[in-house]
N, C-alpha and C positions, 0 to 999 in steps of 0.2 A: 393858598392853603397855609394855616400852622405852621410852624414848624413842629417835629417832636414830641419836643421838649414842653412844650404849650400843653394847659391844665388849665381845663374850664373852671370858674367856681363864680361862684356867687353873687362878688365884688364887683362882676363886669355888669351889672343892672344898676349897678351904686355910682357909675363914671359920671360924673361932671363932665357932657360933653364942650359945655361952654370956654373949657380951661383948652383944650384943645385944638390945635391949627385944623386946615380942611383934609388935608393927607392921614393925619392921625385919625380924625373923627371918621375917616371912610373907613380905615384898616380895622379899628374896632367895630364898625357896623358890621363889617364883611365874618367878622369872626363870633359877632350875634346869632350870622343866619346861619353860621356854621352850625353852630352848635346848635342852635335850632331844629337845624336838617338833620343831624345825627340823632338826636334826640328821638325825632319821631320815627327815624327809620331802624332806634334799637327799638323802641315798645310796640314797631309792625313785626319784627324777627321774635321779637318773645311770647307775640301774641300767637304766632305760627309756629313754634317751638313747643308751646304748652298744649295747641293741638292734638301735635303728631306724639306729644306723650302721652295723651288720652285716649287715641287711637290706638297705638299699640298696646298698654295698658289691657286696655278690651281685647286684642286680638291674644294678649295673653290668657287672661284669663279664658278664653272660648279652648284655645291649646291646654291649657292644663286641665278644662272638663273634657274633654276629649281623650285626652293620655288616662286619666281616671277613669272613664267608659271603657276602655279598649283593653286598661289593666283588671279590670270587674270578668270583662266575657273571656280574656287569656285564664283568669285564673278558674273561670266556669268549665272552661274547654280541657284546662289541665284534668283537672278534678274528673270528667266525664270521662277520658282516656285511663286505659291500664297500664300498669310497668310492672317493673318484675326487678326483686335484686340482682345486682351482680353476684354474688355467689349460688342462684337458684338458676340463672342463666347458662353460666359455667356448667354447673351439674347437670344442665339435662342436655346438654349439646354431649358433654362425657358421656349420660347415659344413651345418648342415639349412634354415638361412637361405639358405642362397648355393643350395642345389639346389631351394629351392621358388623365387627368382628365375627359375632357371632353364626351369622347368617353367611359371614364370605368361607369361614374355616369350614364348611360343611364341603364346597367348593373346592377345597383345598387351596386359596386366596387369601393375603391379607390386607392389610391396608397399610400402606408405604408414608412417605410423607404427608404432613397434614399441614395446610395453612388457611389462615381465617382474619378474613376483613370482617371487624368489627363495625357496623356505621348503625349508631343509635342513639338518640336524645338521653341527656343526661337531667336528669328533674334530681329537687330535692324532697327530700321526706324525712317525717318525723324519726324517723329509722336510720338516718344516713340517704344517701344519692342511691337514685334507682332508676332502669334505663324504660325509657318510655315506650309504649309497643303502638304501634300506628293501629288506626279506626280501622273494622273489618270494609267499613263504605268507602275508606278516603283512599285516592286514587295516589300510587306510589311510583314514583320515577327509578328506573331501572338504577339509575348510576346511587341512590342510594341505599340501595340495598347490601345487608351483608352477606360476604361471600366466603363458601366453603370449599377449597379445592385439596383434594388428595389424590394419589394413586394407589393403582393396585398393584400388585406382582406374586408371584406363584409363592405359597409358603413353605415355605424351608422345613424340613424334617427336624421335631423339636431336637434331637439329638445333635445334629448338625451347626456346627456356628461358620456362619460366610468369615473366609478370609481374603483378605484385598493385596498385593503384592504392587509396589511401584512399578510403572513399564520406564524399559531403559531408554537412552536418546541413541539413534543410531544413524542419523542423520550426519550425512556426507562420509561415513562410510562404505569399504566397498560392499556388496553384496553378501558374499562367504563372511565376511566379517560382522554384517548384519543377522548373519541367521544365527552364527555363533552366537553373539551376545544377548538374541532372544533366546536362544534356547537354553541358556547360561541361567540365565531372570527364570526361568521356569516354565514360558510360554510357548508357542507354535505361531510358526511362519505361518500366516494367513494367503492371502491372493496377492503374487509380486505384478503390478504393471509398470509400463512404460512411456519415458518421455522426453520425445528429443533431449539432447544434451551432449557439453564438448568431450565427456569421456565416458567408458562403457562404466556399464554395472556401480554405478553410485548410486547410495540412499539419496531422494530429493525428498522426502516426505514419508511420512509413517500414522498411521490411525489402529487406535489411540493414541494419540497424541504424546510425547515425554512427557514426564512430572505426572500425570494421573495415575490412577492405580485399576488394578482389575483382578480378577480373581483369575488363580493361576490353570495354566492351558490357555488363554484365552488366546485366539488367531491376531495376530497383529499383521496388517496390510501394510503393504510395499510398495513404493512407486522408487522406480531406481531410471537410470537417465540409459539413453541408448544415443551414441554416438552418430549424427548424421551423415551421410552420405551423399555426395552431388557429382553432377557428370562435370568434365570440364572442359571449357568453351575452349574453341579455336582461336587464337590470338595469332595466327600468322599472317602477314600483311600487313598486319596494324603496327600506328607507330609504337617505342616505348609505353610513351606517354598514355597515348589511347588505351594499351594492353593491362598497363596496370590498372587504369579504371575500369575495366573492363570483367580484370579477376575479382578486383574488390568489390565489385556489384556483384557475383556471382558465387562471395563468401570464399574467396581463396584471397594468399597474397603472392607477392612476387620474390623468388627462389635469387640464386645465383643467375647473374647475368655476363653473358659470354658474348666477347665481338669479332665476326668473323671476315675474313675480304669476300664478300660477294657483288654481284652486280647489280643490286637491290637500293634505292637508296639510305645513307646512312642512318643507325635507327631504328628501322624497320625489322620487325621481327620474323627470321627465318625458319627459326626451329622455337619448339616446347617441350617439355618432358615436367609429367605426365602428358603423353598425346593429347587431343581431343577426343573427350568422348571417353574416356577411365574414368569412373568412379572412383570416389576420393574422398575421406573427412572433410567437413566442412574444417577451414582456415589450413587446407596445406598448404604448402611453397609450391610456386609452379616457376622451375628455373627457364628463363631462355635464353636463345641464341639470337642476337641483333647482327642485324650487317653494319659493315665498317665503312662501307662505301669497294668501289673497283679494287683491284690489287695496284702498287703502283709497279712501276717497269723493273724496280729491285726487287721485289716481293715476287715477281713473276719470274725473274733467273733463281731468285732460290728454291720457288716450286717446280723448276725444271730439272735443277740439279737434285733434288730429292727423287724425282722420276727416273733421273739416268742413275741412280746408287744403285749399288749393287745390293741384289735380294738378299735376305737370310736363309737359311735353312728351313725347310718346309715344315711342320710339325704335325702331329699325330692326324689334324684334321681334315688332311688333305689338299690344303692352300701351299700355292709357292711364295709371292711373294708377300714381306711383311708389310701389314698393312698399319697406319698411323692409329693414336686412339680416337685421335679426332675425327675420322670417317666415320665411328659409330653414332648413330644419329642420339642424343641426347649428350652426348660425353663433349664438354666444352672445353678451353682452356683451364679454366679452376679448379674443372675433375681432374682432367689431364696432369696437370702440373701436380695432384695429392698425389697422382697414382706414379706419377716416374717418380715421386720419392722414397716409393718404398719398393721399387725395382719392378715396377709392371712399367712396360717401356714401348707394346704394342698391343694389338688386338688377341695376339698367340699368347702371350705371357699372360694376359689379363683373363683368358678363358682357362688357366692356372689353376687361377684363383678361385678358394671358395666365395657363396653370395655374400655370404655372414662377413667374411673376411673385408672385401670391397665395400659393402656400406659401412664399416666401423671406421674405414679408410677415411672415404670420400665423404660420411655423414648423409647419405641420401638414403632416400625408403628404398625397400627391398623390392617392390614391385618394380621400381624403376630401373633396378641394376636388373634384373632379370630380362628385362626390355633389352638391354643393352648386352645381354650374352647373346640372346637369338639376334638381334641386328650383327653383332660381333661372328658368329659361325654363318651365319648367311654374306659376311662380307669374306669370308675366311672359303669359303665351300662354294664362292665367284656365282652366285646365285641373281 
């Protein structure tokens, strides 16, 4: 083939093949039938070209008496259809307004908000734009239709003007404090309920909602939290380890831990307080007592030498001799040791003591210390 740059013209039917070796006289031959070949296959492409422009051509024209046909019977069909202005529209939808007022005030009823989906053909007219009204025959698809909605409500005494008051936030306050600052705003405590929760008598929630407004008196509803309550599980036997998973599944945690010589292995938990089976907030402390393992052979002369001490003096209770605080079943070494610091020193000195007194001590609920006066006079009164 060519190159490029090669430009057929005219000169090449003028060649002197005679002047020519046999290499040359072929390259020129070859570049005859080129052009030859190209030749007749641009006037096969143009002859196919000028076709499909006369085809189309026609397929336009058939399209634009068409679009002409169809713009003839729109504009026949427009013409056949009714409209109506926009401001003759407005007025009579106002006047079917103004006669259902009319017919509701008899009722003693008005008519509340009003809202209105317009959906209608807009046409032009010699007049300005006017909204087109669909054929009594032509079948009409609900979603285009316009829509009127309003309500009603009782009518208010012309004398009377509604006044709206904001409702306060009273939300995670306590309760007393809740009714206060409603009835403060001007309103009335409504219906208080409840629902679980980790402290008593909190606002969780309030209807109507803060930030709205309502007219004054209105009830405002309550839901305030109630503190739960669960029994608690036995954990004696079990290991540490086992006990505190044991409370945590059961919504408690684990209190002070006291280690005592027993014959249990080391660990093992031998006492609790709260017992099993109290009632309790959900997340208290449940302290306990674990064994230490055996006593060793020291431990066991010093527990015998506390046995041969001589007793105290008997007290009011009717017990002779003094009993340790550790006998009373909850009271471990960590109570023990708050309480000889402020001079409760046995079971007799420590039933002394007021309750109030001993839990500000020791920091433990008051249920618990009570537990430990009646163990305390029941160890006291050799029961």
């Amino acid at each position: 083939m060519p190159g490029d740059d090669f430009q057929f013209t005219r000169e090449l039917t003028r060649v002197d093949a005679t002047k020519l070796d046999r290499a040359e006289a072929r390259e020129v031959e070859g570049l005859y039938r080129t052009k030859e070949y190209l030749a007749t296959e641009f006037r096969d492409r143009l002859i196919e070209v000028e076709s499909e422009r006369d085809l189309l051509r026609t397929r336009v024209d058939r399209l634009q008496a068409e679009r002409d046909s169809l713009r003839g019977r729109l504009d026949g069909l427009e013409a056949d259809r009714g409209s109506i202005a926009p401001d003759r529209l407005v007025a009579s939808l106002g006047d079917a307004l103004a006669s259902a007022r009319d017919d509701l005030s008899t009722a003693e009823y008005a008519v509340g908000r009003i809202e209105v989906d317009l959906k209608a053909n807009v046409v032009g007219g010699t007049d300005g734009p006017r909204f087109q009204l669909p054929d009594l025959a032509e079948p009409v698809n609900r979603e285009t239709l316009s829509t009127l909605r309003f309500d009603l409500r009782p009518a208010a005494p012309a004398e009377e003007t509604a006044v709206y008051d904001p409702i306060p936030d009273v939300r995670d306050r306590s309760l007393a404090e809740a009714q206060a600052a409603v009835q403060r705003a001007g309103f009335t405590v409504g219906e208080v309920t409840t629902e679980p929760g980790d402290a008593d008598d909190v606002v969780l929630d309030q209807f109507p909602s803060p930030r709205s407004v309502a007219e004054p008196g209105t009830p405002i509803d309550l839901t305030v939290s109630e503190r739960r309550e669960l029994d608690v599980p036995s954990v004696i036997g079990l290991d540490l380890d086992d006990a505190a998973v044991a409370l945590d599944d059961a919504g408690l945690t684990v209190g002070a831990v006291d280690a005592e010589a027993r014959d249990e292995s080391a660990d093992a938990v031998v006492g609790q307080s709260p017992p099993a089976g109290e009632s309790v907030p959900v997340g208290t402390a449940v302290d306990l007592t674990v064994s230490a393992g055996p006593a060793t052979a020291d431990e066991a002369d010093a527990d015998a030498a506390d046995a041969t001490s001589e007793p105290s003096e008997p007290n009011e209770a009717g017990a002779g001799a003094t009993v340790d605080l550790e006998a009373v079943d909850g009271i471990g070494p960590t109570y023990a040791d708050r309480l000889r610091e402020v001079g409760v020193a046995d079971v007799s000195t420590l039933l002394d003591r007021e309750v109030a007194e001993v839990a500000e001590v020791t920091r433990a609920p008051t249920s618990r210390i009570e537990n430990w006066f009646v163990d305390a006079r029941r160890l006291l009164e050799g029961e």
